[in-house]
C-alpha positions in Angstrom: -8.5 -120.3 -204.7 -6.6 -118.3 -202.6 -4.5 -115.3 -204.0 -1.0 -115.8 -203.5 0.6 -112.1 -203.9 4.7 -111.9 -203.9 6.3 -110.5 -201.4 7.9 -107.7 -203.4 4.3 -105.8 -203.7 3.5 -106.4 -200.2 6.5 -103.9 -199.6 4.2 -101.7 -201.9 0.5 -102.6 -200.3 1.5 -100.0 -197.2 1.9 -97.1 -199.7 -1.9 -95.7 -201.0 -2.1 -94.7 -203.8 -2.4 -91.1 -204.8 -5.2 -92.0 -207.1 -8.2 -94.8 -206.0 -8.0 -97.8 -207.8 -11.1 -99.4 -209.8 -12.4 -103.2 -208.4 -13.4 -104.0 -212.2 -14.9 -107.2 -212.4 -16.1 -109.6 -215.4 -18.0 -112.9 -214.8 -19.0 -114.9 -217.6 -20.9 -118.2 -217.9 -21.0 -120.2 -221.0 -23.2 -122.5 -222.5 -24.3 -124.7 -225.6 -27.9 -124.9 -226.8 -29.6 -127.4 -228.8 -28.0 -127.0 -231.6 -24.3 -127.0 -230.4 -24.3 -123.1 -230.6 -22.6 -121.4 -227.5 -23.7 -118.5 -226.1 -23.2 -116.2 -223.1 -26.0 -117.9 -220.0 -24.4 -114.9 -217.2 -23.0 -111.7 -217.6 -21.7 -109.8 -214.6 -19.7 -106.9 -215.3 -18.4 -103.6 -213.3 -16.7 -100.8 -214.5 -13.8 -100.4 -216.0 -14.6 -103.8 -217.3 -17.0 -104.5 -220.1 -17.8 -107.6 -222.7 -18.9 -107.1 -225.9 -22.1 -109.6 -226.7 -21.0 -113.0 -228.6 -20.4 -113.0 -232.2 -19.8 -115.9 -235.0 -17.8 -114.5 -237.5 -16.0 -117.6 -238.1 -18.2 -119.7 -241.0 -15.9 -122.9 -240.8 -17.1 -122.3 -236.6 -20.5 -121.6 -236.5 -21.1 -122.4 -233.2 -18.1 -120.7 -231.5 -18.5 -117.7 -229.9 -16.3 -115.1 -230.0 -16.3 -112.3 -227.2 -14.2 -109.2 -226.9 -13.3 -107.9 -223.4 -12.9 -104.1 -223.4 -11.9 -101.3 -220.5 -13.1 -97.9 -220.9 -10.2 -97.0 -218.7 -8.0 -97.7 -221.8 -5.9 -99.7 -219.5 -4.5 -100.6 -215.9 -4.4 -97.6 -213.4 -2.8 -97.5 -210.4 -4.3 -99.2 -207.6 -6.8 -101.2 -209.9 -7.9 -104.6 -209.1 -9.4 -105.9 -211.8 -11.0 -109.5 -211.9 -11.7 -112.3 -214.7 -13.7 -115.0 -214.2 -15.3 -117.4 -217.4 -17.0 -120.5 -216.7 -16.9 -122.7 -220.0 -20.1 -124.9 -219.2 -20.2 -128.5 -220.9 -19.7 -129.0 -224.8 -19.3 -124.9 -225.3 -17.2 -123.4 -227.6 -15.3 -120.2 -227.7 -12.5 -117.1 -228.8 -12.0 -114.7 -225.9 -9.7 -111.5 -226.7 -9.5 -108.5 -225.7 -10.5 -105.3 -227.5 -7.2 -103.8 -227.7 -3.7 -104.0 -226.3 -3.5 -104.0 -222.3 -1.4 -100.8 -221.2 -0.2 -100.9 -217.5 0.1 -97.3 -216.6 2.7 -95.3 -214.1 1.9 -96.1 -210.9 3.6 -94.0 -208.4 2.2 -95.4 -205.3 1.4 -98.9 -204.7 0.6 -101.1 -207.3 -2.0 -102.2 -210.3 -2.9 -106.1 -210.6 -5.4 -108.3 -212.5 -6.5 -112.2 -211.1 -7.9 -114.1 -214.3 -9.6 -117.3 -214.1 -10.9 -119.4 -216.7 -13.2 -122.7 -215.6 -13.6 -125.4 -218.6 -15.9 -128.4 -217.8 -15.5 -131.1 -219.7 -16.2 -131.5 -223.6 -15.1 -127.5 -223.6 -13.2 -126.3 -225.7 -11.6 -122.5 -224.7 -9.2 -119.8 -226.4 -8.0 -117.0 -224.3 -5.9 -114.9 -226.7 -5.7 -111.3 -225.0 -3.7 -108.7 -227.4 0.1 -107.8 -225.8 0.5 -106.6 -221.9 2.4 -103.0 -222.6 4.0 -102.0 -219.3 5.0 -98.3 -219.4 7.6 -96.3 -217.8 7.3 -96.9 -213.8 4.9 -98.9 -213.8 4.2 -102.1 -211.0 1.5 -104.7 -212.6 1.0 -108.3 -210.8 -1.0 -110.8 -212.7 -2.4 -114.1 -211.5 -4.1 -116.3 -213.6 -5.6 -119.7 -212.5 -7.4 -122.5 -215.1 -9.1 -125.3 -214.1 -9.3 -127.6 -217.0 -11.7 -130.9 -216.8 -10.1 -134.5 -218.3 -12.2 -133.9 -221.7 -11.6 -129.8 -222.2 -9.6 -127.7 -224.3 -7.7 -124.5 -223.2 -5.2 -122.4 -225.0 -4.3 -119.1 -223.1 -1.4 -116.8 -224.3 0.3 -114.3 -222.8 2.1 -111.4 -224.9 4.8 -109.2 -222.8 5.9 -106.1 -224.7 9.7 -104.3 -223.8 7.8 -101.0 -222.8 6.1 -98.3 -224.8 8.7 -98.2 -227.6 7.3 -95.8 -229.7 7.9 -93.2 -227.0 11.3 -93.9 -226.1 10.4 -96.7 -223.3 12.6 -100.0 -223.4 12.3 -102.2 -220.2 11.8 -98.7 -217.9 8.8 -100.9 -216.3 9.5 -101.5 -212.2 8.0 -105.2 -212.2 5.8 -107.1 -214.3 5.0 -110.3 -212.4 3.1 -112.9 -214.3 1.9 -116.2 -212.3 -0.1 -119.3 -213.7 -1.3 -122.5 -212.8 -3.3 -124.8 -214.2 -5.0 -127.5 -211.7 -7.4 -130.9 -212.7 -11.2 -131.0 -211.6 -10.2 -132.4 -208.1 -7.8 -129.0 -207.4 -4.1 -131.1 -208.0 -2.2 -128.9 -209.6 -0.9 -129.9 -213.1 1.7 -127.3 -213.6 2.4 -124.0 -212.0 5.1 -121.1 -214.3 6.4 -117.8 -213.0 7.8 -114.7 -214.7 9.0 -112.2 -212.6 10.7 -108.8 -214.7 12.2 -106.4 -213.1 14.0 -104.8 -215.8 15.3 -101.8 -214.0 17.6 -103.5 -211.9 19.7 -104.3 -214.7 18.4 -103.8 -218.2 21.1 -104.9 -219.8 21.1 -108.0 -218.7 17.6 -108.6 -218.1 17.5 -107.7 -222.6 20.2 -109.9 -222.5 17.3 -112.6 -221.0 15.0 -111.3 -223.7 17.0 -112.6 -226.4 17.5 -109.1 -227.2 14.4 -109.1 -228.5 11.3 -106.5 -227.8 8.6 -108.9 -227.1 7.7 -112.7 -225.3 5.0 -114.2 -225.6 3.5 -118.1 -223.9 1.1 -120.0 -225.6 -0.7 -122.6 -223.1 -1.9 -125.1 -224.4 -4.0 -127.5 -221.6 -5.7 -131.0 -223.2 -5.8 -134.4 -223.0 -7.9 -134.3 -225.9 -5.1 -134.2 -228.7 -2.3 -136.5 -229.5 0.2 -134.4 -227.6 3.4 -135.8 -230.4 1.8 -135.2 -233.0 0.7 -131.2 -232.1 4.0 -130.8 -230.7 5.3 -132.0 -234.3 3.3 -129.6 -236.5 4.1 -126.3 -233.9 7.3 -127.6 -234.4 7.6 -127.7 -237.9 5.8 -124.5 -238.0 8.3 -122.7 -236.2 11.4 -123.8 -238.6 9.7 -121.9 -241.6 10.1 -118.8 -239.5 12.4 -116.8 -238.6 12.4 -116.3 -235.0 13.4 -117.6 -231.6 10.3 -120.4 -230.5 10.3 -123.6 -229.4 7.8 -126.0 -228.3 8.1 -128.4 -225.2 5.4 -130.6 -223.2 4.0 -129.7 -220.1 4.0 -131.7 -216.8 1.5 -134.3 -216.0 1.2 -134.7 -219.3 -1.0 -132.2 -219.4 0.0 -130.5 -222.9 2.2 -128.4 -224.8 3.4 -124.8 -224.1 5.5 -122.5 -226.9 7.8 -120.1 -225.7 8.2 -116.9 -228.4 10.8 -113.8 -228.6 10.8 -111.4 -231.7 10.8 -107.9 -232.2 6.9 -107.8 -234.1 3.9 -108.1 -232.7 2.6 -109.2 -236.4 4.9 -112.3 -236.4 3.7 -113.7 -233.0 0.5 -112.9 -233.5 0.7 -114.9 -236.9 2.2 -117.9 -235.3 -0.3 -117.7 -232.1 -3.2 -117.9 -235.4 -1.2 -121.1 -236.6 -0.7 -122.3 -233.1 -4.7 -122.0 -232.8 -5.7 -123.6 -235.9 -3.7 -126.6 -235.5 -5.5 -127.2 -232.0 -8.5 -126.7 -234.1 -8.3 -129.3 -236.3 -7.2 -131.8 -233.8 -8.8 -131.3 -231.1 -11.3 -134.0 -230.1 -13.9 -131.1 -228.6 -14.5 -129.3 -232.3 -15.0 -132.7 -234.2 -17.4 -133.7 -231.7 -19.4 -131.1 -232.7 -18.9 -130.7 -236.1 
């Protein structure tokens, strides 16, 4: 899959960066055992990157493994390159976060940009739910992120965009955060393909304006053929009028699922309705009761 980099950081690829950037890398293969229970068959991991062995804290999920990614960087630098790959083998079953928030640093030369890819063969179900993307003052961040999704698995990837480093003043200062994804079927057709591009300091107020005014937007992905597509879309749906924020729910091309688009100003009320968005998948998804 070939990397498909916009042109407004190939204006930035000629400047090197003051500081060297780290090649972090994170491979992950998944598979089920005997009994159902998934567990972690490859590891391959280079610093920054790290992966916290698999843990089962859910009881109602015994056999789902849930694996923190972690940077002892404590974030993006400039001129990183890091790179996530996780291969959901047949039947597995899994919760992939990330340790902490992902802060995209200053970057005064070129640029900082991460290439996830997450691989589900069929009967696999997958949740990719990384904590919020802070980008701080000045900084340039590209992030690609490709799935590949077989006719029988499950993904749900979100994506959470914060304004800036608000605490400290920061409110859409970042240069560019450009986010790309696209999902393709087993055979490499691509199902759907969605673009965020931010550039905030061109015109803030207008680019809030964009934001609903709000601080922070988040995507919720959610790519099956394994759940009635109506009647998810009906409970997120319904979900969303009890709360009090902008979301709303549409399908996705190809028929190919549902995605929820999210603005508020707390990171505790997305996060809530990304936990809701999650369990409802959970109970209807065709790839838990199978193995359950």
């Amino acid at each position: 899959m070939n990397h498909r980099l916009p042109r407004v950081f190939q204006a930035y690829s000629g400047t090197k960066s003051i500081s060297v950037g780290k090649n972090g890398i994170i491979r992950i293969e998944l598979a089920a055992d005997n009994s159902s229970k998934t567990f972690i068959k490859d590891l391959q991991t280079k610093a920054p990157l790290l992966v916290q062995k698999a843990l089962y804290p859910n009881a109602e999920l015994p056999n789902t493994a849930h694996i923190y990614l972690m940077s002892s960087a404590g974030g993006i630098l400039q001129g990183d390159k890091l790179k996530i790959d996780i291969i959901a083998g047949k039947n597995t079953l899994s919760h992939i976060t990330t340790q902490a928030a992902t802060k995209i640093y200053k970057v005064e030369k070129g640029y900082a940009s991460q290439y996830i890819n997450l691989y589900a063969q069929n009967g696999a179900y997958l949740e990719f739910i990384p904590h919020q993307i802070i980008p701080y003052k000045s900084s340039k961040f590209y992030q690609e992120v490709n799935l590949i999704v077989e006719t029988t698995a499950t993904v749900i990837y979100s994506e959470i965009i914060s304004a800036g480093r608000l605490a400290s003043g920061e409110k859409f200062d970042f240069d560019i955060c450009f986010l790309r994804l696209t999902a393709y079927d087993v055979n490499g057709k691509i199902l759907f393909s969605d673009v965020m591009n931010m550039q905030p300091t061109k015109n803030k107020n207008e680019f809030a304006y964009l934001f609903g005014n709000k601080t922070i937007c988040s995507t919720v992905y959610i790519v099956t053929k394994s759940v009635e597509n109506e009647k998810i879309d009906h409970e997120i749906s319904s979900s969303i009028k009890n709360r009090s924020m902008l979301a709303s729910c549409s399908a996705l091309p190809n028929d190919s699922g549902i995605v929820v688009r999210i603005l508020s100003d707390s990171i505790d009320e997305i996060n809530d309705l990304i936990s809701t968005i999650t369990t409802i998948i959970r109970n209807n998804s065709t790839c838990l009761q199978a193995v359950h």
